[in-house]
C-alpha positions in Angstrom: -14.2 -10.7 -70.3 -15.6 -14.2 -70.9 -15.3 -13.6 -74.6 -11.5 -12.4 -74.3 -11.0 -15.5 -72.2 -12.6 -17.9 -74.9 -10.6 -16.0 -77.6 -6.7 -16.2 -75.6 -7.7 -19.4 -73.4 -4.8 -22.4 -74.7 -5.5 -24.9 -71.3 -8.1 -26.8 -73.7 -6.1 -26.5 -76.8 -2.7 -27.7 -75.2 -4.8 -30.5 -72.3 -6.2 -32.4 -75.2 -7.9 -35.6 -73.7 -6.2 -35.5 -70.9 -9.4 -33.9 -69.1 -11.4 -37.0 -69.6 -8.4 -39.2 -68.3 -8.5 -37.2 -65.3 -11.5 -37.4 -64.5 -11.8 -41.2 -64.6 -8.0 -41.2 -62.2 -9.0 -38.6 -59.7 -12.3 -39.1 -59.3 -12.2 -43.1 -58.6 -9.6 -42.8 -56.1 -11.5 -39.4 -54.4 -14.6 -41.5 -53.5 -12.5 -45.0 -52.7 -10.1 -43.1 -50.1 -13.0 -41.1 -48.5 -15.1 -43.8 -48.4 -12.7 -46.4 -47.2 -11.2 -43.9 -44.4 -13.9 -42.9 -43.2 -15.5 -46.3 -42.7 -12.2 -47.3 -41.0 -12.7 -44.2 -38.7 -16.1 -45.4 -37.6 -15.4 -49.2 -37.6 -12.0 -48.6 -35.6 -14.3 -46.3 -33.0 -12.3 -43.4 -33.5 -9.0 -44.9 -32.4 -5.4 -43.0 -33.0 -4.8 -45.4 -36.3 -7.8 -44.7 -37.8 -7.1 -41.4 -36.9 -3.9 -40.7 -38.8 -5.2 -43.0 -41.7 -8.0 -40.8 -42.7 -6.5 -37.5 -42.1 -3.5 -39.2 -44.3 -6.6 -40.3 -47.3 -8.3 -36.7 -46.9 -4.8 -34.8 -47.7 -4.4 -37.0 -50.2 -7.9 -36.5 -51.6 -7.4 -32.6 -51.3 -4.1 -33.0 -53.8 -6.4 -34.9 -55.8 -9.1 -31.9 -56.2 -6.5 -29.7 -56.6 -5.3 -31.5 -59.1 -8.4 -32.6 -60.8 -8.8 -28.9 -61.3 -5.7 -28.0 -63.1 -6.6 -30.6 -65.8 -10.0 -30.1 -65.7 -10.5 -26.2 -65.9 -10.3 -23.4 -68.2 -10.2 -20.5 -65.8 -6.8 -19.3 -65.4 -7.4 -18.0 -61.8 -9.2 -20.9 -60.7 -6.0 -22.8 -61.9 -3.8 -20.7 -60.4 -5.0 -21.1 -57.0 -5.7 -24.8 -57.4 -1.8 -24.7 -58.1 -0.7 -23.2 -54.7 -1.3 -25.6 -52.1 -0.3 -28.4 -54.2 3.4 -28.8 -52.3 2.3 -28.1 -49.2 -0.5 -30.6 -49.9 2.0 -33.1 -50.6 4.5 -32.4 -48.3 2.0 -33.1 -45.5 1.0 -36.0 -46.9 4.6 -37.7 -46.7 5.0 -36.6 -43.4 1.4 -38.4 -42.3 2.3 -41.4 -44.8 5.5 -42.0 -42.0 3.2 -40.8 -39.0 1.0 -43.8 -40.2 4.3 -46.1 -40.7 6.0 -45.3 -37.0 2.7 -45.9 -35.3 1.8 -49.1 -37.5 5.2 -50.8 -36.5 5.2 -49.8 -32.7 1.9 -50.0 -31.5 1.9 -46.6 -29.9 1.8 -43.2 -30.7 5.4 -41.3 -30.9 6.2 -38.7 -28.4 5.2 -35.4 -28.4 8.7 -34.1 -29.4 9.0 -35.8 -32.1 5.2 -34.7 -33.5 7.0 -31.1 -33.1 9.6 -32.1 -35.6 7.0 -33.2 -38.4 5.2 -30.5 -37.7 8.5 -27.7 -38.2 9.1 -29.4 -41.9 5.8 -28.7 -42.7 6.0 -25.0 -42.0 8.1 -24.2 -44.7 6.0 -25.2 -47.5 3.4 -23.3 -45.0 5.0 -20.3 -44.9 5.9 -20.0 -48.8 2.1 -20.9 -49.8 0.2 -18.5 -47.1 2.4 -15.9 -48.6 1.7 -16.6 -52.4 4.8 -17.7 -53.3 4.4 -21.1 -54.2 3.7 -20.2 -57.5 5.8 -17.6 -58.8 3.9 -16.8 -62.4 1.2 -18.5 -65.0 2.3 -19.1 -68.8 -0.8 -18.4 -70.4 0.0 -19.6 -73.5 0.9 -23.3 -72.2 -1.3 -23.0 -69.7 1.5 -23.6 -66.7 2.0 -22.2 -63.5 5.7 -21.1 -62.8 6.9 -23.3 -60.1 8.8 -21.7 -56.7 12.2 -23.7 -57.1 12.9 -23.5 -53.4 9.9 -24.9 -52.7 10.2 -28.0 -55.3 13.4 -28.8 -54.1 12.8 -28.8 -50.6 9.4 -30.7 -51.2 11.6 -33.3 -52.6 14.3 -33.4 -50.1 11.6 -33.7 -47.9 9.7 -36.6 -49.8 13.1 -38.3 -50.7 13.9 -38.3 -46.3 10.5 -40.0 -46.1 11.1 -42.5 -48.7 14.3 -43.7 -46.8 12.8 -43.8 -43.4 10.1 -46.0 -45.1 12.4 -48.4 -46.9 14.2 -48.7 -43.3 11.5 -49.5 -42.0 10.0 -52.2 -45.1 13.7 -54.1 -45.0 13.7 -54.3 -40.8 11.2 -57.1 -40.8 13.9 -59.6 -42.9 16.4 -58.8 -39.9 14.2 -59.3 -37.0 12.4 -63.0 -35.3 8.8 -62.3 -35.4 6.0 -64.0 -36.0 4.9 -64.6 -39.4 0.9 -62.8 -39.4 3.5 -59.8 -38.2 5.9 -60.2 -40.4 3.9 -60.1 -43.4 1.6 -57.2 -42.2 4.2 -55.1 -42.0 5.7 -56.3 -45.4 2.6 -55.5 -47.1 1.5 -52.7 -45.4 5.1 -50.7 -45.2 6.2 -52.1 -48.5 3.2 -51.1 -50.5 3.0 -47.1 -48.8 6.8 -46.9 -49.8 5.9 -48.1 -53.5 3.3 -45.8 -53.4 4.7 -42.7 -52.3 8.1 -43.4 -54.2 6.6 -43.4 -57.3 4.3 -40.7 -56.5 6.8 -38.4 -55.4 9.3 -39.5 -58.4 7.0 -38.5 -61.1 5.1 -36.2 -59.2 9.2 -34.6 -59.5 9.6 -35.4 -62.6 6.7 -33.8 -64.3 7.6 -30.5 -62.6 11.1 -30.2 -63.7 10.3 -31.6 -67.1 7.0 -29.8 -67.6 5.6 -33.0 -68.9 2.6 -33.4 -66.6 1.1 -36.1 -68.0 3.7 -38.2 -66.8 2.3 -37.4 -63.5 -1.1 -38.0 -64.5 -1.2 -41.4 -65.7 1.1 -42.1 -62.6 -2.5 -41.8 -60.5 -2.9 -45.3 -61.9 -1.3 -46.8 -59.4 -3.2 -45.4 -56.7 -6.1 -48.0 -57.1 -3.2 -50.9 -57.1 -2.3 -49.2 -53.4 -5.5 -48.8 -52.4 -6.4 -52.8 -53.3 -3.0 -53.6 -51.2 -4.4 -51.4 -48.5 -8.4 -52.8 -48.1 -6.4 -56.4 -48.0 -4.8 -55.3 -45.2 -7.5 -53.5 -43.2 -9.8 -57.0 -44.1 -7.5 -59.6 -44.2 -5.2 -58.6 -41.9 -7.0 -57.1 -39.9 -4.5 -54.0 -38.8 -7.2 -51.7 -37.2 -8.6 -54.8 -35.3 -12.1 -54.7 -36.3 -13.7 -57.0 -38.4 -15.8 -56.6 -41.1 -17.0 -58.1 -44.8 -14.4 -57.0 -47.3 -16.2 -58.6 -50.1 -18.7 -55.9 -49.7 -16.3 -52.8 -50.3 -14.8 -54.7 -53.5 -18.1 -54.6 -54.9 -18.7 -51.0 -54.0 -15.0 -50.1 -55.4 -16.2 -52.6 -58.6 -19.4 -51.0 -59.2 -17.7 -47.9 -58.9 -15.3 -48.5 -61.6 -17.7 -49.9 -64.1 -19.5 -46.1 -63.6 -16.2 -44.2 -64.0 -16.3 -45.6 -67.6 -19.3 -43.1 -68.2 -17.0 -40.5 -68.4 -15.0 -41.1 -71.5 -17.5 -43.9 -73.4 -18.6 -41.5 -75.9 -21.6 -44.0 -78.5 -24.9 -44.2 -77.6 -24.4 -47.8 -77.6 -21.1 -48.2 -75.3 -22.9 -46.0 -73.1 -26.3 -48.3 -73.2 -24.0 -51.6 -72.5 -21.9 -49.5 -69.4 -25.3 -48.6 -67.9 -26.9 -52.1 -68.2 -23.8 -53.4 -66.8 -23.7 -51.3 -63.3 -27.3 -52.4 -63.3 -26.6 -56.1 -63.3 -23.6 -55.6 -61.0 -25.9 -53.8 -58.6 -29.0 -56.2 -58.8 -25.9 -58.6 -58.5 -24.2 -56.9 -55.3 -27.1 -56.3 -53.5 -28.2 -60.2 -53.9 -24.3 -60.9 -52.6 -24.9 -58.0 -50.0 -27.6 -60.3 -48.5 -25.6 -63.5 -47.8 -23.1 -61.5 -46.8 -24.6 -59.9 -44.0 -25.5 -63.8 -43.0 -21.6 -64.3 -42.8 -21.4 -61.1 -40.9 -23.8 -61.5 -38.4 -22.5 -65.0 -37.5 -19.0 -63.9 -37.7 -19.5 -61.3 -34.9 -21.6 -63.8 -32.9 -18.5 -65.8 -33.2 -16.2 -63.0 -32.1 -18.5 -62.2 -29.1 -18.4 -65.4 -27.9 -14.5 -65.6 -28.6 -14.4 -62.5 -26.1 -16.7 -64.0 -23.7 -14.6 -66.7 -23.7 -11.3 -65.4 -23.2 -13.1 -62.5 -20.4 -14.4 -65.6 -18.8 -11.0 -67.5 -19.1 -9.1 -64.1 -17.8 -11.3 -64.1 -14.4 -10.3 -67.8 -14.0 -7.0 -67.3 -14.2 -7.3 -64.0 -12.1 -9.1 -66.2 -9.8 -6.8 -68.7 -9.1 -4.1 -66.9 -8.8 -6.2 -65.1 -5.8 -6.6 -68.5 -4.7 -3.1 -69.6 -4.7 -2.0 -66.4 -2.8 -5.1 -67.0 -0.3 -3.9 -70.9 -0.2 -0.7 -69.9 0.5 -1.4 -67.3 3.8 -3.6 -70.3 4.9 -0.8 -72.8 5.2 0.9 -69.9 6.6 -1.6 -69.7 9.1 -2.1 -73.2 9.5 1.4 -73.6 10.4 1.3 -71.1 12.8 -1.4 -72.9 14.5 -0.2 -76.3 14.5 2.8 -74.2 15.7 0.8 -72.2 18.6 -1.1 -75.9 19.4 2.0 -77.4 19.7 3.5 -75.2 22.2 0.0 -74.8 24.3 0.2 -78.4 24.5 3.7 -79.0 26.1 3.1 -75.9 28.5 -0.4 -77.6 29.5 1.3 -81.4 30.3 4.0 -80.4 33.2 0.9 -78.6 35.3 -1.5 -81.1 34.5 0.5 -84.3 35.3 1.2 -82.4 38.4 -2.0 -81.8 39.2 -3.4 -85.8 38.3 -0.2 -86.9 40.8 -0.9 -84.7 43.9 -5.2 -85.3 43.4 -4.2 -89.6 43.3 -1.7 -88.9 46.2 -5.1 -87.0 48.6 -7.4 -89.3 47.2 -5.3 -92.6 48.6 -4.7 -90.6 51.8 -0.7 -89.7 51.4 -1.6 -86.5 53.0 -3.7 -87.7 55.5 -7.5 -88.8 55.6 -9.8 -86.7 54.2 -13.8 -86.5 54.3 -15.8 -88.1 51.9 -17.2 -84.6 50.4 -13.4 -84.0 50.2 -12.7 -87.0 48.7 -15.4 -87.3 45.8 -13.9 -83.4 44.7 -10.4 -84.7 44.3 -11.4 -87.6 42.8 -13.9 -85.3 40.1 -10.3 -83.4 40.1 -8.0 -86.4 39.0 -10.7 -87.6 36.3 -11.3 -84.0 34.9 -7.3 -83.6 34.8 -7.2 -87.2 33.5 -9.6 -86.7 30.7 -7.7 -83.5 29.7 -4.7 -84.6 29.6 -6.1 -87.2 27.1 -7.1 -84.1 24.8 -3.8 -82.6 25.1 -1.8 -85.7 24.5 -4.3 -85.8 21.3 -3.5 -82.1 20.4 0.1 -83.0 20.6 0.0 -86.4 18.5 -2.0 -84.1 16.0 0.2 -81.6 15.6 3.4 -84.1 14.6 1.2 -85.9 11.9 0.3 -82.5 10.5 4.2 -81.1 11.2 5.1 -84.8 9.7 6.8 -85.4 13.3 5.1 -88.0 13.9 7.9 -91.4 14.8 7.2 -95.0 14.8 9.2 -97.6 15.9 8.3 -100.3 13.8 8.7 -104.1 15.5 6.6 -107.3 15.3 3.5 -107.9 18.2 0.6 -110.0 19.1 -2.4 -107.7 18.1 -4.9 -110.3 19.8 -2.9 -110.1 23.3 -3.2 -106.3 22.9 -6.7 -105.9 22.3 -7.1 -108.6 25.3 -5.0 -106.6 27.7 -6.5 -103.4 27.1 -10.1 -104.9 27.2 -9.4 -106.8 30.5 -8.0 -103.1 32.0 -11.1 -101.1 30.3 -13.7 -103.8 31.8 -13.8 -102.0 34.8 -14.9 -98.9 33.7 -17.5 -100.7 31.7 -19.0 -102.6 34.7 -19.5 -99.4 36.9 -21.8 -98.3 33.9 -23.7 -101.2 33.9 -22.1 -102.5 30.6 -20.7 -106.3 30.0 -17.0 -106.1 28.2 -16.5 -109.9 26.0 -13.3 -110.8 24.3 -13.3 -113.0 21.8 -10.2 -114.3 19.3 -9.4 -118.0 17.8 -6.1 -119.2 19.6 -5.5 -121.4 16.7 -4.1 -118.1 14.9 -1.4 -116.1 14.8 -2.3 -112.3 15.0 1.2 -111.0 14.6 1.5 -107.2 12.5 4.5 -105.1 11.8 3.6 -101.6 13.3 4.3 -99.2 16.5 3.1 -101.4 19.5 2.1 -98.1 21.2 0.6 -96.3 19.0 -1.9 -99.6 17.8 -2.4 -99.7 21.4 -3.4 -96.2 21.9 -6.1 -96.8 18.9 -7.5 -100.0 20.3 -8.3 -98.0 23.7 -9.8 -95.2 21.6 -12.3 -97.5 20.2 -12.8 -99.5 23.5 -13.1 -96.3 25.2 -15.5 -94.7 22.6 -17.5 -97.4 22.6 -18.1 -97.4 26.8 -18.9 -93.7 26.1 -21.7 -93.7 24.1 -23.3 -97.0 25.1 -26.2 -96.8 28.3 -26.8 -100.1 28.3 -26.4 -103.8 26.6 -22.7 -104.9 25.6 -19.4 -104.4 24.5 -17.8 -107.0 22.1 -14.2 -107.2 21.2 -13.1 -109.3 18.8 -9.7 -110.3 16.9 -10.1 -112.3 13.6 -8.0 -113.1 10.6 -9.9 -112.5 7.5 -7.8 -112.9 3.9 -5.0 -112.8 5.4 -5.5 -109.4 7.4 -5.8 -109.2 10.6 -9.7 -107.8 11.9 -9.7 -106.0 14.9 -13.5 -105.0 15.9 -15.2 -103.3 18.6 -18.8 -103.9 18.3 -21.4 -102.2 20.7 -24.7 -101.8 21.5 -25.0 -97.8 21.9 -26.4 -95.1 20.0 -25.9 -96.1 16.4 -25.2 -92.9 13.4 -26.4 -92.2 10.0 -24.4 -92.5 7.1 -23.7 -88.6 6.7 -22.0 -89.6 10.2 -20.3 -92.3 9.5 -18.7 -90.4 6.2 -17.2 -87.7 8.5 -16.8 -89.6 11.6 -13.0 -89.9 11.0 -12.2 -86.2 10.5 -10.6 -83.9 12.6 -12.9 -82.4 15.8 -16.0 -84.8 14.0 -18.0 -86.7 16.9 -21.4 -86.6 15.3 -24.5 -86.8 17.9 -21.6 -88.0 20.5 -21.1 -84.7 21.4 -24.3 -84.6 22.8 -24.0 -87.5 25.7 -20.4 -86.9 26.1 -18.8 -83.5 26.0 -15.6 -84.4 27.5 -14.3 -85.5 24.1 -12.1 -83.4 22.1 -13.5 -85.1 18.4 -9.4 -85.9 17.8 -9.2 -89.8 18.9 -11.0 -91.4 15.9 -9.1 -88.9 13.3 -5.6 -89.7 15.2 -7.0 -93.7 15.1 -7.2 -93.0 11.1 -3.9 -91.7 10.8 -2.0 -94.0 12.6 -3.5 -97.2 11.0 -3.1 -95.8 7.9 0.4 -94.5 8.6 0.5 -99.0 8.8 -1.1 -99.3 5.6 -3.9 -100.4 7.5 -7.1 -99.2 6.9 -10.4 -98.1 9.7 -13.9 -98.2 9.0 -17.5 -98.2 10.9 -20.4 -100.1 10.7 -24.2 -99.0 11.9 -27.9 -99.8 11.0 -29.0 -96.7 12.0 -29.5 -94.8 14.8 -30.1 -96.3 18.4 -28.7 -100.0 16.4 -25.3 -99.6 18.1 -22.2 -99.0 15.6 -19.0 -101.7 15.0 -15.8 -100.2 14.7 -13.0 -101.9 12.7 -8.9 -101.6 12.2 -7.5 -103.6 9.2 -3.8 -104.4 9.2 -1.9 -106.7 7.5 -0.8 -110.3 9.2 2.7 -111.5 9.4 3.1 -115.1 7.8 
């Protein structure tokens, strides 16, 4: 048998050279695909892309076998059934070349009816192969399988569909605004697979109608051209989102080349200068391999950072938007409570005025005498209801500057005859505590300010009053002074002094320090209303201590009228 086949066997005799050609355009391509598929399968972590990319590169690699054998072999049968699968080979491979198109340009894998559609046109050429009718006869003598004509033609409607789609799909990015890195990916990346597959599929056509196969053959040329267009893409821009050291695959694909001329060098001494030339190009690559794996390594510390960076800029943004929202329900909430405060307020002033008038009425003896037990109650009665209605007159005055309610009726006064009223009415209730009130101001001066005569007032009794408070013993000293061209009101004492964390938050809302310990009647709102008003002025309030126990100064700045 093997000698009747050597005798009748014409594939040698009619294939020529064509067998060494072949193996230097299959081969090649074979281990570039494979090895550049599966690299983006692994790199890519197995994503959908990656997916479709190498399951496109193996069918491709399987026509290339197939192939390979038909212009490698002498055995009809093994040619023969290297012939079969060849169109249904190919057909699947245009269907997963547009697969790879559709899910390149929309980010997304395509529904599940539409995968049910490429799958029905491949089951024709399914069909006709599993039931040995892709190849209807073998020409012995010209070594030629007899090709199904059905099946060629619907292969090429098929690949012809494909090819239109795909130049759709390249001329859509002249028509749309993108941006430019998208633009041209999908230029090069579209553009070269419809080069690619048009001119496969036209000669790949062309050499089975015409029976001129090498036509087909030296076609394969172009696949290292796609393949080139295709590693620029992956590397340079990046379309599987990973990164990684291109340069390195060139040199594998080089080296790889420089090998492939083995096969058809056929002196001693064109062999002898091929293998000393992979040899250099390997001590070569592996020198390159080195510093490139330098770049590498810092390139990926780089891109760790870079996520780092925009993780770490993601929870910042996340985070204040949480804190605008939670902002937000607190100015709700604070409004609600100025609000609620507001409302307490007025409710609690109609009772307790009433209850300050009838206690001064029983205590003067409107209603009749009353005991002296009696008498020291309803006078503990109108001070407690006096001091309280203090608070909520505070609460009130609080909640306007907070609401922006707050009115002032702006008019020209004597500050010094102010401060020397109010001091003269507060002396009193410093002399049944064993303290000495003083006045002091230069009559020479005029102390006249533009402000809410009231409101001033009410602050220069809260620093009096204060001041009576939290001094046991020694003196009170009130002063009014003009000092660059400011007027200097100042209450200085002789009580129990503060630190300077104290005096930093002594003007803040509910602050009173170590006050709160020798007086608890206070409500911690005077000196923070005092702040507001003078500044409302554009005046300015400040204290003054040594120390604790060193008695404190407290000022109001506002400017003089000339």
């Amino acid at each position: 048998m093997n000698t009747l086949n050597t005798i009748i066997n014409t594939c040698e005799l009619t294939r020529g050279n064509s067998g060494i050609i072949a193996y230097y355009s299959h081969l090649i391509p074979i281990f570039l695909s494979l090895l550049i598929g599966v690299l983006v399968f692994i790199k890519a972590k197995f994503n959908l892309f990656s997916r479709i990319f190498l399951c496109f590169l193996i069918v491709f690699c399987l026509w290339l076998i197939g192939d390979l054998v038909g212009w490698t072999q002498n055995n009809y049968f093994l040619q023969y059934a290297s012939w079969s699968p060849i169109d249904y080979l190919e057909t699947n491979m245009y269907i997963l070349g547009l697969y790879f198109i559709i899910v390149f340009v929309n980010k997304s894998d395509i529904s599940f009816y539409k995968k049910i559609i490429l799958f029905l046109v491949t089951l024709p050429t399914f069909f006709i192969t599993i039931s040995n009718n892709s190849v209807l006869g073998f020409n012995y003598p010209v070594c030629e399988a007899l090709n199904n004509n059905f099946l060629l033609k619907y292969r090429f409607i098929v690949e012809i569909s494909v090819i239109l789609i795909m130049f759709i799909y390249t001329i859509i990015p002249f028509f749309k605004k993108m941006e430019l890195l998208v633009k041209k990916s999908q230029l090069i990346v579209i553009g070269s697979m419809f080069l690619f597959l048009t001119i496969f599929g036209v000669t790949s056509y062309l050499s089975a109608v015409t029976s001129y196969y090498e036509l087909n053959l030296y076609a394969l040329f172009i696949i290292p051209i796609f393949l080139l267009v295709i590693i620029y893409a992956i590397f340079e821009l990046d379309i599987f989102h990973f990164h990684m050291i291109g340069t390195q695959y060139l040199i594998v694909a080089l080296v790889v080349l420089i090998s492939g001329q083995l096969l058809f060098v056929n002196g001693n001494t064109d062999q002898l200068l091929t293998i000393i030339t992979v040899v250099v190009t390997l001590g070569l690559s592996i020198i390159m391999f080195r510093n490139f794996k330098k770049e590498s390594d810092q390139r990926i510390h780089i891109e760790k950072l870079s996520k780092i960076l925009k993780f770490s800029n993601k929870n910042i943004e996340e985070t204040n938007t949480k804190l605008e929202i939670a902002n937000d329900k607190l100015k709700d909430l604070d409004k609600l409570k100025t609000e609620f405060v507001s409302l307490a307020s007025h409710q609690l002033r109609s009772p307790l005025t009433a209850i300050k008038g009838y206690a001064s009425m029983l205590s003067e003896g409107d209603y009749g005498e009353c005991s002296v037990d009696a008498k020291e109650a309803i006078e503990r009665i109108f001070q407690s209801s006096k001091n309280l209605t203090v608070v909520v007159e505070d609460l009130l005055n609080v909640t306007k500057i907070e609401a922006g309610g707050m009115k002032y009726e702006m008019a020209p006064f004597d500050l010094s005859k102010v401060a020397e009223d109010e001091a003269r009415d507060l002396s009193m209730t410093a002399e049944k505590k064993g303290l000495k009130l003083n006045f002091e101001s230069d009559k020479n001066y005029s102390y006249m300010v533009n402000g809410d005569k009231e409101k001033i007032r009410q602050v220069v009794i809260n620093f009096i009053d204060n001041s009576i408070k939290y001094t046991k013993e020694g003196s009170i000293d009130v002063s009014v002074k003009i000092k660059d061209d400011k007027v200097v009101f100042c209450v200085k004492d002789t009580g129990m002094g503060m630190t300077e964390d104290i005096k930093e938050s002594l003007f803040q809302k509910f602050a009173r320090g170590d006050g709160a310990r020798m007086n608890t009647s206070g409500s911690g709102l005077g000196l923070y209303l005092a702040r507001e008003i003078v500044e409302a002025h554009k005046g300015r309030v400040w204290v003054e201590s040594e120390g604790p126990g060193l008695g404190s100064s407290f000022y109001m700045e506002l400017e003089v009228i000339k």
